[in-house]
C-alpha positions, 0 to 999 in steps of 0.5 A, a space after each residue: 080942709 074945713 074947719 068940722 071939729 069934733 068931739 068925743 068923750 071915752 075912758 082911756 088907760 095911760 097905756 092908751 094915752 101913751 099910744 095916742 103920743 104927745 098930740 092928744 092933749 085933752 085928757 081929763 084924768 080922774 082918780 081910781 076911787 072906786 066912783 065908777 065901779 058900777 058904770 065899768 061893769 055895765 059898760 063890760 057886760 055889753 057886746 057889739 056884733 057887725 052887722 052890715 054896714 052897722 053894728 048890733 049893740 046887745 047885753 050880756 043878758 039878751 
């Protein structure tokens, strides 16, 4: 194998975490103070189709 790390960034429920199990150990926790509210609400209005081999990435809006 070679030595290609990777790095990815996404917001996870402890149910998530649990269901990754003991090997996932880089989990940032962050407390449920309403911060990122506004983010959660864009992020839910966005709707991903296949497309192909690809994806169409479209708001709610469109």
């Amino acid at each position: 194998m070679n030595d290609v790390r990777i790095a990815a960034a996404g917001l996870l429920t402890q149910q998530d975490l649990d269901r990754l199990g003991p090997t996932f150990n880089c989990a940032i926790p962050v407390v449920d103070d309403g911060m990122f509210d506004d983010l959660l609400a864009q992020l839910n209005e966005i709707h991903i189709e296949p497309l192909g081999k690809g994806a169409f990435v479209r708001t709610a809006r469109d």
